[in-house]
C-alpha positions as a printed Julia matrix, in Angstrom:
94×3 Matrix{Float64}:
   0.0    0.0     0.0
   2.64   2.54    0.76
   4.38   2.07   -2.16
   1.01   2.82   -3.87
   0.71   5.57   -2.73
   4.03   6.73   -3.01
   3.48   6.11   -6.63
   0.22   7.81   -6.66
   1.15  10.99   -4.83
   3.16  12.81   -7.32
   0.05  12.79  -10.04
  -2.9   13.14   -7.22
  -4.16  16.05   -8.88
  -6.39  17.14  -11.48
  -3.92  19.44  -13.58
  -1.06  17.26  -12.16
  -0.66  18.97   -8.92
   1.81  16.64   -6.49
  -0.58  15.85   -3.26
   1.55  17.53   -1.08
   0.82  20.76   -3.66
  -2.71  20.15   -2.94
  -2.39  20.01    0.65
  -0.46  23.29    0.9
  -3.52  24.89   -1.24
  -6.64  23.65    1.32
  -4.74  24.66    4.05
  -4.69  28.44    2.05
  -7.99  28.59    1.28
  -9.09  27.28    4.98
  -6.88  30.11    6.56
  -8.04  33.05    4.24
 -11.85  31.55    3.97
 -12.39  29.36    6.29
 -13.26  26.24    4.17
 -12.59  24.96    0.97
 -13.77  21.76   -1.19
 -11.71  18.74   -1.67
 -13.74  16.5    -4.09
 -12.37  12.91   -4.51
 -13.15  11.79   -8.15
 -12.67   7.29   -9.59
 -12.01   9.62  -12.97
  -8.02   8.57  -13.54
  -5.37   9.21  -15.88
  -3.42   6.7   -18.04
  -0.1    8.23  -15.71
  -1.58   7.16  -12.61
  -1.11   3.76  -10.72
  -4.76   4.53  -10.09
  -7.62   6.15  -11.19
  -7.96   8.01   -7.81
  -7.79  12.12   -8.67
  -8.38  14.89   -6.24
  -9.62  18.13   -6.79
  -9.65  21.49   -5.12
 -12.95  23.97   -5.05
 -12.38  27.75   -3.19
 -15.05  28.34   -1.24
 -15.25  31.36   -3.31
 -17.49  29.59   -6.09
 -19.87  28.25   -4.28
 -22.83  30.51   -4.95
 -26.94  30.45   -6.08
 -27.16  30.53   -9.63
 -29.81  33.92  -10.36
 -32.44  31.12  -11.3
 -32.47  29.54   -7.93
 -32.58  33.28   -6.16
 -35.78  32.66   -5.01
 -35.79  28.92   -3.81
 -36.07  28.62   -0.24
 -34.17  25.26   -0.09
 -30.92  27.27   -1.54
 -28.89  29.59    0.57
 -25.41  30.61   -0.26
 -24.91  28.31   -2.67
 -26.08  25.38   -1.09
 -28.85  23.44   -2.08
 -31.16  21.47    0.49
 -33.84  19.19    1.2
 -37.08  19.31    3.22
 -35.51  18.05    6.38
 -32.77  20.92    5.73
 -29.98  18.28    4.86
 -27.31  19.67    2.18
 -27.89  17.7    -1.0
 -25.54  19.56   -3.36
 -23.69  22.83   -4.3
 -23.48  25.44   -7.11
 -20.23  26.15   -8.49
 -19.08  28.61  -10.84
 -16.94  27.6   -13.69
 -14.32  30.82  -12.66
């Protein structure tokens, strides 16, 4: 397993980022906004030892779309249910 991963760690990230690279940018975006998105995705590369791939989302983009202004079940961004559990979020592209 560890030598999996050591294998695996150097191409972790979407654009190629090194996991330790992607480390060092949650812990930014948790400092400067208090939370940040790390979303785990089975979508690999042919470069990887697996198809594991991790991705970074700045709080920063998480906001309601104009269409959704007016839904009660979406606040900041977040959408939820009935029972106000979060079911998704809306992310700008940029």
């Amino acid at each position: 397993i560890e030598d999996m991963f050591r294998r695996w760690a150097p191409f972790a990230g979407r654009n190629g980022q090194t996991l330790w690279q992607l480390q060092r940018q949650v812990e930014r975006l948790w400092r400067r906004d208090g939370e940040a998105f790390v979303v785990f995705s089975d979508v690999g590369r042919a470069n990887k030892p697996i198809p594991l791939e991790i991705s970074i989302v700045s709080a920063e983009r998480v906001e309601t779309p104009p269409e959704e202004s007016q839904n009660q079940l979406v606040r900041m961004g977040i959408k939820f249910n009935a029972r106000g559990d979060i079911v998704g979020y809306y992310v700008r592209e940029t």
